[in-house]
C-alpha positions as CSV (number, residue, x, y, z in Angstrom):
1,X,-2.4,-22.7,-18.6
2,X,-2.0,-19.4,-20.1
3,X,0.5,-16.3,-18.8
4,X,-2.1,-13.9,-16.8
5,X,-1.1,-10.3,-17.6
6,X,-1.3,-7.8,-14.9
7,X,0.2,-4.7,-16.3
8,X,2.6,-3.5,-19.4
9,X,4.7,-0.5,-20.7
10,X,3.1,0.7,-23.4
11,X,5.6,3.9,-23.8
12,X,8.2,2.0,-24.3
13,X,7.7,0.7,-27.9
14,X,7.4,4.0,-28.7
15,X,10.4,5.7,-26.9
16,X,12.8,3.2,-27.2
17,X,14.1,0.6,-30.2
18,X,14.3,-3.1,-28.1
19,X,17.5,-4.8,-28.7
20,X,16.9,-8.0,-26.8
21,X,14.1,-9.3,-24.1
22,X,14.9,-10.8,-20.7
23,X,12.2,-12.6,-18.5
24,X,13.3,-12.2,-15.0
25,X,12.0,-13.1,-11.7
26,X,10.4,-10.6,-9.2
27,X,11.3,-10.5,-5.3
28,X,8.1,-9.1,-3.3
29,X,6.6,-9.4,-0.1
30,X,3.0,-10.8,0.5
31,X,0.5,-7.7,0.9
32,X,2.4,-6.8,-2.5
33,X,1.0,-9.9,-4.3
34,X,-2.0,-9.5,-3.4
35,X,-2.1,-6.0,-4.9
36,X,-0.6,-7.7,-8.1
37,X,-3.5,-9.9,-8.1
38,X,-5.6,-6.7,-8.4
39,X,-3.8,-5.7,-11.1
40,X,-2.9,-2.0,-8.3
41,X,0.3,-1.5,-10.0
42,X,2.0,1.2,-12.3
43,X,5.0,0.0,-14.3
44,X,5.2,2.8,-16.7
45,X,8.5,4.7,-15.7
46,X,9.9,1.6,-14.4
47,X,14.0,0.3,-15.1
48,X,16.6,-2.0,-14.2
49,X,20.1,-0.8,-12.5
50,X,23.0,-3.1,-11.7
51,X,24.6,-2.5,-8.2
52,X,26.8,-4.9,-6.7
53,X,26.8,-7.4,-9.3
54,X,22.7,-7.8,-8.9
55,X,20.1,-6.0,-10.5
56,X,17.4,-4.3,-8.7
57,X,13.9,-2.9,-10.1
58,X,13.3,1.0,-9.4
59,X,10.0,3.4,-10.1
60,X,7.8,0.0,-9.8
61,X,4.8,1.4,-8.5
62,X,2.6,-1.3,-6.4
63,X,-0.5,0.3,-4.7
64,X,-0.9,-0.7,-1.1
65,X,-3.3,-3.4,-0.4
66,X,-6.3,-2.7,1.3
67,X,-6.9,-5.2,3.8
68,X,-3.5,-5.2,5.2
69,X,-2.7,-3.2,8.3
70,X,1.0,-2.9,9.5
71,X,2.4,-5.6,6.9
72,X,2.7,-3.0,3.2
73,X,5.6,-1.7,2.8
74,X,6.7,1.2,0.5
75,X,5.1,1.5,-3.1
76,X,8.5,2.4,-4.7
77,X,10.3,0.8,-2.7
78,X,13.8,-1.1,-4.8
79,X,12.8,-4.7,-5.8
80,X,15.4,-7.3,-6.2
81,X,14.9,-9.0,-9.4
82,X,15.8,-12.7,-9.3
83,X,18.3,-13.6,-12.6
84,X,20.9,-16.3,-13.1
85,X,24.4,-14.9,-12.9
86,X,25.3,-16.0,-16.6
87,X,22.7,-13.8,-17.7
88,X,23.5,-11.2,-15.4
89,X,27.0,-11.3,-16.5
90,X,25.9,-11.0,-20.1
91,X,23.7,-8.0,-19.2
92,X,26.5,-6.0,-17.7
93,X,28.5,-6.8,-20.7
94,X,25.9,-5.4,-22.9
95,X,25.0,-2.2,-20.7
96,X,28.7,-1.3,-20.8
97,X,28.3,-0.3,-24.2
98,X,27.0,3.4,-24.3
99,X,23.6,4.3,-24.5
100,X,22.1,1.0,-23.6
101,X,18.9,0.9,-20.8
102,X,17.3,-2.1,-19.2
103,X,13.7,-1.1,-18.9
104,X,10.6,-3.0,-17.6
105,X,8.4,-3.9,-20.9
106,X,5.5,-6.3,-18.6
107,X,4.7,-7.8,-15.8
108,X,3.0,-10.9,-15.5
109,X,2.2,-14.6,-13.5
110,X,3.4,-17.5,-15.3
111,X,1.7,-20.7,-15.3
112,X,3.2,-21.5,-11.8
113,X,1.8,-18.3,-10.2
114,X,5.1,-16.6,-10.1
115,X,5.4,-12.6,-10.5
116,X,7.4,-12.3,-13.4
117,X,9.1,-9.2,-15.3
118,X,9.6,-8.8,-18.8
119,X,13.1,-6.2,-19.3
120,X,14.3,-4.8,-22.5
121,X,17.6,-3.8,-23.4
122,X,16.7,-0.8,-25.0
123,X,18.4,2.3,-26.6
124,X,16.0,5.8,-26.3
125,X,15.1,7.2,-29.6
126,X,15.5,11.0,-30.0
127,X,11.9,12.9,-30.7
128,X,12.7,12.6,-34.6
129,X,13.2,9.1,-34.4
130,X,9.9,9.2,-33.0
131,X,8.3,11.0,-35.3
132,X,9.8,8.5,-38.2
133,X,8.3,5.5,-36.9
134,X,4.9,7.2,-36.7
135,X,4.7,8.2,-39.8
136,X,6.1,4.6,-40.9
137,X,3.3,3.1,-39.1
138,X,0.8,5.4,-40.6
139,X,2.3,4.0,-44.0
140,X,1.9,0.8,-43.1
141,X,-1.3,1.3,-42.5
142,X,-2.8,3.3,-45.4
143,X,-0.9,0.2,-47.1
144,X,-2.6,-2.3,-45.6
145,X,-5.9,-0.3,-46.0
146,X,-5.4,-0.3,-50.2
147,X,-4.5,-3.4,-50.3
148,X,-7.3,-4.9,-48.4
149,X,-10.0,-2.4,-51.2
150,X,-8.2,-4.1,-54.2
151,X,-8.5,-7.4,-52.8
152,X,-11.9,-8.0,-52.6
């Protein structure tokens, strides 16, 4: 059994340069499962913050089901995420350097069902930096275009 996608940061490959990935789990509450399983949610400006030697989830967004009357809770609500305390440890020793982000890269159900979250410890690139690794991809590209003419 495969990993079912339900959403992913695509702005963050392009914003940030990904040091290392962390899958982590996801503490929700029922009526916010089931909105997972609609694939309702909005990860997009979504990061990780350590307070009190735990890390929490902010900016997830996670539509309110439908169905559900007095049970949804909050769509931004702060969502514990569920790591080991070795690699919480080795996070903080990371983050402590300057400059360094955990941000949300996916969110997904592994092959047990679980909600799971994909985090990057990420450094921001500044707006040239951007603009370098366009035009490296755009390279690439026209690269990969010649050489694909010449080849046949």
């Amino acid at each position: 059994m495969e990993n079912k996608l339900i959403a992913t940061n695509k702005k963050a490959a392009h914003a940030y340069d990904i040091i290392e990935k962390v899958e982590a789990g996801l503490e929700l509450k029922g009526t916010e499962v089931k909105s997972l399983r609609l694939n309702k949610v909005d990860i997009k400006d979504s990061f990780a913050r350590m307070e009190r030697g735990e890390v929490f989830l902010h900016n997830l967004y996670v539509s309110p089901y439908d169905k559900a009357t007095y049970n949804n809770v909050d769509p931004r609500r702060v969502r514990k995420l569920l790591l080991h305390k070795a690699q919480i440890n080795k996070l903080v020793g990371k983050m402590a350097q300057k400059g360094f982000t955990l941000i949300a890269l996916s969110l997904y159900f592994n092959n047990t069902g679980r909600v799971k979250v994909e985090l990057a410890l990420a450094r921001g690139r500044h707006l040239y930096d951007q603009r370098e690794k366009i035009k490296e991809k755009e390279v690439q590209r026209s690269l990969r275009k010649v050489t694909k003419l010449y080849t046949r």
